[in-house]
C-alpha positions in Angstrom: 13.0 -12.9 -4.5 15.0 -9.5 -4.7 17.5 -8.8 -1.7 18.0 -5.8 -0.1 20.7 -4.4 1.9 18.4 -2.6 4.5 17.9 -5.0 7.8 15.1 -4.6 9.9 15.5 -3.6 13.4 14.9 -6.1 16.3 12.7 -4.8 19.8 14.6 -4.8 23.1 13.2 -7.5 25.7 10.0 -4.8 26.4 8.9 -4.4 22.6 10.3 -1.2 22.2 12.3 -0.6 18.8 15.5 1.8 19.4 16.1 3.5 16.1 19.2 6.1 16.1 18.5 9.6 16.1 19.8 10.1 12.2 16.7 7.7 11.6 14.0 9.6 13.3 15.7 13.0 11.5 14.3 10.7 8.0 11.3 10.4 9.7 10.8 13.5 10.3 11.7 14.9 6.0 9.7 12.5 4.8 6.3 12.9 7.2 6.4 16.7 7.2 7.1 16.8 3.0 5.1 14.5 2.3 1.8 15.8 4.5 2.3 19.2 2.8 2.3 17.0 -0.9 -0.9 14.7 -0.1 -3.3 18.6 0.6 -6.0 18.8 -2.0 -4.2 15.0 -3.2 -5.2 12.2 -0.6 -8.9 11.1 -0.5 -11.2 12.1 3.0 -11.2 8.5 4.0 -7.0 8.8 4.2 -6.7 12.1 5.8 -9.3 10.6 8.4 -7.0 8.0 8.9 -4.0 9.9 9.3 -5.9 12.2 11.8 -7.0 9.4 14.5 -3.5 7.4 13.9 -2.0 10.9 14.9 1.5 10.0 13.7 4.5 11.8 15.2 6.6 13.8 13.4 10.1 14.0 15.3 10.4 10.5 15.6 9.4 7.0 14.3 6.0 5.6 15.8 6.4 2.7 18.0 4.1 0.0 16.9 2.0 -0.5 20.0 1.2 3.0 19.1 -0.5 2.3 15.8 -1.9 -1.1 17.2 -4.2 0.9 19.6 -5.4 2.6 17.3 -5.9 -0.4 14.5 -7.1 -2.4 17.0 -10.1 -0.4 18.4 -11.2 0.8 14.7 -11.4 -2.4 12.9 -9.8 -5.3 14.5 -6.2 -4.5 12.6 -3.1 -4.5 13.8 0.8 -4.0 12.5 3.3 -6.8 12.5 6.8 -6.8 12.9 8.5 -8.1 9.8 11.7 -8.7 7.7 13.1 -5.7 5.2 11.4 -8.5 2.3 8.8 -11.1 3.1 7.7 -14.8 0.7 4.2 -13.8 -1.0 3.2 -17.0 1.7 4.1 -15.0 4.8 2.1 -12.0 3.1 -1.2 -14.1 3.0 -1.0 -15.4 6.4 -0.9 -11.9 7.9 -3.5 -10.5 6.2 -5.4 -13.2 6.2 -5.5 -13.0 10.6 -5.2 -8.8 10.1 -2.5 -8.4 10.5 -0.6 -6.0 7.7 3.3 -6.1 7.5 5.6 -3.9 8.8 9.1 -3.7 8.0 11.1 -2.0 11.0 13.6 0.2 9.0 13.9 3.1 7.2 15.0 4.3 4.3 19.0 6.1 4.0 18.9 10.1 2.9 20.5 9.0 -0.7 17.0 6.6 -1.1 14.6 9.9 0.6 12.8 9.9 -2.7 12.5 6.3 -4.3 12.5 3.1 -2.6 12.0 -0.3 -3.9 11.6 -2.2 -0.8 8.9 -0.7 1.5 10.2 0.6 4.4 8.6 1.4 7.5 7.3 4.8 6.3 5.8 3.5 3.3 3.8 0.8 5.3 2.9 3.2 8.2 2.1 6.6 6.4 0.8 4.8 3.2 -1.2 2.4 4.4 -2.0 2.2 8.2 -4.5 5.1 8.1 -6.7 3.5 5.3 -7.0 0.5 7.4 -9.0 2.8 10.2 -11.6 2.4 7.5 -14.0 -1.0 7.5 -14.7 -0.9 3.5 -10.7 -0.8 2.8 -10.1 -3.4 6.0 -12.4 -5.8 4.5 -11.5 -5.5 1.1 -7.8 -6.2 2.7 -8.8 -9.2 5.1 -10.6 -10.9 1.9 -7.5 -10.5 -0.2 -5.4 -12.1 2.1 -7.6 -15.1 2.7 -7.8 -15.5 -1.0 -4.2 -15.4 -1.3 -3.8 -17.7 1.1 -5.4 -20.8 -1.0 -4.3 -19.8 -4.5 -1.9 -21.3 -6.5 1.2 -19.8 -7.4 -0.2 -18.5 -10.8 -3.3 -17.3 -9.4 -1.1 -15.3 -7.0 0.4 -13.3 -9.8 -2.7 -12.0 -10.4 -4.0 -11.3 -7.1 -0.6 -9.3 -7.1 -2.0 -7.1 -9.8 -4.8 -6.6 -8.4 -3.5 -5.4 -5.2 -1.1 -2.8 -7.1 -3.9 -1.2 -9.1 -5.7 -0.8 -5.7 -4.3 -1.1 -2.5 -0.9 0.2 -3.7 -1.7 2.4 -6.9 -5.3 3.1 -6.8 -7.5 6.9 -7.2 -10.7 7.2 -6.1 -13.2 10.3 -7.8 -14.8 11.5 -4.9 -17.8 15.1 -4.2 -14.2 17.4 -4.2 -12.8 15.6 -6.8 -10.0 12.7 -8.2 -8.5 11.8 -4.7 -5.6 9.0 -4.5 -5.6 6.2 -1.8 -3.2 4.2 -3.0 -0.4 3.8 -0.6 2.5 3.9 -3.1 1.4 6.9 -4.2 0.7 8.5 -0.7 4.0 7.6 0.3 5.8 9.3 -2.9 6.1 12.7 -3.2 6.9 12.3 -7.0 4.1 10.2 -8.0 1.7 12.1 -5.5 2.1 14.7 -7.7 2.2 13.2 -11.4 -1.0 10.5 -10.8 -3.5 13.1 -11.0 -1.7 15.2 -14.2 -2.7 14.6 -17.4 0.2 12.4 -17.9 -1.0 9.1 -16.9 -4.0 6.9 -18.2 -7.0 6.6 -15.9 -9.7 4.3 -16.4 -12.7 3.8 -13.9 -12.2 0.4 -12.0 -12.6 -2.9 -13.2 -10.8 -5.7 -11.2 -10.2 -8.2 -14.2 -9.1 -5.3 -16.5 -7.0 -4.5 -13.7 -5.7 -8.2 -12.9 -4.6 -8.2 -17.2 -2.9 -5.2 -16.6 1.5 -5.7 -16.1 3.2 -3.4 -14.1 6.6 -2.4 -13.5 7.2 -1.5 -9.7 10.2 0.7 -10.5 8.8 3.4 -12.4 5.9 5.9 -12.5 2.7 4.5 -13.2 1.6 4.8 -16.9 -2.2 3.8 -16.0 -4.6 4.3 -12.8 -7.5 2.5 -12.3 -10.0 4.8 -10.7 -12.7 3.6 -7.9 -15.9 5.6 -8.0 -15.9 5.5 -3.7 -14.8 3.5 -1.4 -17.4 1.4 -1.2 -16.8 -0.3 -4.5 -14.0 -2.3 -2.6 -16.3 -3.0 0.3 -18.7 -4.6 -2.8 -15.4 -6.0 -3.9 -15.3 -8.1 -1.3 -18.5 -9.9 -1.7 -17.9 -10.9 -5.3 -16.4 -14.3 -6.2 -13.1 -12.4 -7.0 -11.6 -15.5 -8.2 -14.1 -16.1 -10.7 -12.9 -13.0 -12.0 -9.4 -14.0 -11.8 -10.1 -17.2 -14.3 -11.8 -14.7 -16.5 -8.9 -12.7 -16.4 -6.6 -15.1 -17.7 -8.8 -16.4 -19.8 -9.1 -13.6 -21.7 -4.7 -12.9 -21.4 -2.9 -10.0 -20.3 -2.6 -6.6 -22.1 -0.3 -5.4 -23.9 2.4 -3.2 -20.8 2.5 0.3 -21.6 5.9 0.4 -20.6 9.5 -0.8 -21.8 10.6 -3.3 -20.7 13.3 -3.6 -17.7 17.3 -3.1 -19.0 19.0 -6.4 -18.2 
């Protein structure tokens, strides 16, 4: 696994997370840029989100805070983790509901990239999707999945969540919306996923589980739900049928070069 140099910051003895005020002043440039990025962008389902976990803008949320909310909509809640986490300790949590929650935040010379995710990319980019059932589910069946597959069936669960969870647009009555939470969480790639720059194909979860990915660059290809539903559906179908299927049939060619050594 990849090491970071960010550390995660530890609760006093009543849960409460003291971040310094240059923190909260992040916060605060990346939530009001990137809320003003995601208008006419981010799908109904997200802004819905956003609206009831009514995230505050001058300072870091508290966990408790989003936990209310999580808790009362679908049974969800936010857990306290490390700046990087084993795939195992990935399952587990979403496997009881729990969705990860790394409790730092990116330095002003990382404002517009990050490779780890930070606590704004899990909060903003992925908390207020999981105020909806269809995306819960779909997430609470991944991570049970995960949970009992081999390491090699893992890697393509992984891809799977990318061209979804992380990476994924949705067309919807107004529109192509996103709802991936890498996007929503990247001004950059808010912006370039719906040009005509990318690839988009509609959705197709062993096309998307043959399809590589590199996590540090802009996405070459989107795989495109036609609501959210379809993940909802998702859920009910022998995904890892589909995943022998998928590597039975091998991976695609990456649209991408590779990394430089």
């Amino acid at each position: 696994m990849s090491t970071t140099h960010y550390l995660a910051r530890e609760p006093d003895a009543d849960g409460f997370i003291h971040y310094p005020e240059a923190e909260h002043e992040v916060w605060h440039t990346l939530i009001t840029r990137q809320l003003s990025v995601i208008q006419g962008r981010a799908c109904a389902e997200y802004l819905d989100g956003i609206e009831q976990l009514n995230l505050p803008h001058q300072r870091i949320p508290q966990l408790g805070e989003i936990n209310r909310v999580l808790q009362a909509k679908t049974g969800w809640s936010v857990a306290r983790v490390p700046a990087l986490i084993p795939f195992q300790t990935f399952f587990e949590l979403l496997a009881t509901k729990q969705f990860p929650v790394a409790t730092f935040i990116r330095t002003p010379e990382d404002l517009d990239y990050l490779q780890e995710p930070d606590i704004f990319h899990e909060i903003f980019g992925h908390c207020p999707l999981l105020t909806n059932p269809w995306f819960a589910k779909f997430t609470h069946t991944y991570g049970k999945l995960g949970l009992k597959a081999s390491k090699e069936e893992r890697v393509y669960l992984a891809r799977l969540y990318w061209m979804t969870i992380e990476f994924g647009l949705i067309d919807t009555p107004q529109g192509r919306r996103i709802y991936g939470g890498g996007i929503l969480s990247s001004p950059k790639e808010t912006q370039y996923c719906l040009s005509h720059e990318p690839q988009h194909l509609p959705f197709d979860a062993v096309e998307a589980m043959r399809t590589p990915y590199r996590i540090d660059i802009l996405q070459p290809l989107y795989f495109v739900l036609p609501e959210m539903k379809r993940l909802y559906q998702l859920a009910q179908e022998d995904i890892m049928a589909l995943l022998q299927q998928a590597r039975q049939l091998g991976l695609h060619p990456p649209k991408f070069a590779p990394k430089a050594a």
